[in-house]
Structures are given as structure tokens and as C-alpha cells.
C-alpha positions as CSV (number, residue, x, y, z in Angstrom):
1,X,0.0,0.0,0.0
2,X,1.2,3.5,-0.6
3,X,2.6,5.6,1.9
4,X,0.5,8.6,3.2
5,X,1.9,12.2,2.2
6,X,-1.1,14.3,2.6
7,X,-1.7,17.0,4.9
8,X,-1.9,15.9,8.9
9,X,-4.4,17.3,10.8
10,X,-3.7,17.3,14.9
11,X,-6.4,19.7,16.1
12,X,-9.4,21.7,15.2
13,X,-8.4,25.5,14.3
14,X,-10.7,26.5,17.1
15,X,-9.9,24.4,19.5
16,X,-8.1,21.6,21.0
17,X,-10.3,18.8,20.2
18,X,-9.4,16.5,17.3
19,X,-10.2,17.4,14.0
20,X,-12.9,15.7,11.8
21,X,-14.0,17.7,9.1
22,X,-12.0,19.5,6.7
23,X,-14.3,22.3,5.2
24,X,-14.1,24.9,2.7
25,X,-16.4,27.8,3.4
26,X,-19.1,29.5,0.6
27,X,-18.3,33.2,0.0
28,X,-14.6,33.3,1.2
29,X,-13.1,30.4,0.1
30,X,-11.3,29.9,3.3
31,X,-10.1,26.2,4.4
32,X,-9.8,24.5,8.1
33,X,-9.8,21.7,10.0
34,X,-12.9,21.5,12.4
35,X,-14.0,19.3,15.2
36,X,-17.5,18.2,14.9
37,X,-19.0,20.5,17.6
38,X,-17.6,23.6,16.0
39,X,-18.8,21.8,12.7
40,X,-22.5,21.1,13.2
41,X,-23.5,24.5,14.1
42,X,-22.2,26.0,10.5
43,X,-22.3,23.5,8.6
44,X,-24.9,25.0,6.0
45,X,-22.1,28.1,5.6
46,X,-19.5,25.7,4.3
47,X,-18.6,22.4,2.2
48,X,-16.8,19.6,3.8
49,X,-14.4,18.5,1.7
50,X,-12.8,15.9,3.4
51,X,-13.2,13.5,6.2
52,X,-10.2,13.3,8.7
53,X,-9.9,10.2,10.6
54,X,-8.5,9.7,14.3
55,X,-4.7,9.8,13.1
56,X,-5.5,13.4,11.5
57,X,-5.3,12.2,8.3
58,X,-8.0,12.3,5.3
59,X,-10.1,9.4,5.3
60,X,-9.9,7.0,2.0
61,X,-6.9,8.6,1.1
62,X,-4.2,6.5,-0.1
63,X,-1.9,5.3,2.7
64,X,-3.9,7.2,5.5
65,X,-4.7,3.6,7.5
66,X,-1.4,2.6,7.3
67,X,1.3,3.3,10.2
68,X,3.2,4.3,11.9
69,X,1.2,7.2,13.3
70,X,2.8,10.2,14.5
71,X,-0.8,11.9,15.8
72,X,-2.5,9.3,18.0
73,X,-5.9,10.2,20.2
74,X,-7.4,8.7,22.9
């Protein structure tokens, strides 16, 4: 299996909790990482356009399952 190279995700921009969505917001075109309770009250305001597993890495993308993990949560 490939090795993962995307973009790592630790934390949500707004807080400390671990990120889940990555979204792009309508209007301004401006990108972050967001945990789901900072998520779910805007999410009509922007797109998600990717899905960011437990390790902080984009879900279904090539290599992202595989270790070793540098980000682990609890």
C-alpha cells in the first residue's frame, strides 16, 4: 500500500479537540480543520471536503490507514 503524504491534521483550528472535518467555506473560500461541535452549528455556511480520521489524516486517502502514526488520540 502506498505511503500517506497528505496534509496531517492534529487539532481543530478553534480548538483543542481532534479534528474531523475539513471544510471549505461558501463566499470566502477559506479552508480549516474542524471538530465536529464547532462543525455542526455551521455547517450549512461551508462544504466539507474531506473527512479526517483519528490519526489526523484524510479518510480513503491512499496510505492514511497505514502506520506508523505520528498523531494518536485517545
Amino acid at each position: 500500500m502506498a505511503k500517506y503524504t497528505g496534509p496531517e491534521f492534529e487539532h481543530c483550528n478553534r480548538c483543542s479537540e481532534p479534528a474531523s472535518e475539513y471544510v471549505r467555506f461558501h463566499g470566502s473560500g477559506e479552508e480549516e480543520a474542524l471538530c465536529y461541535s464547532h462543525w455542526h452549528p455551521i455547517r450549512r455556511t461551508c462544504k466539507v471536503i474531506h473527512w479526517i480520521n483519528r490519526y489526523g489524516r484524510f479518510m480513503y486517502a491512499p496510505g492514511a490507514t497505514t502506520g506508523p502514526f505520528r498523531i494518536k488520540h485517545p
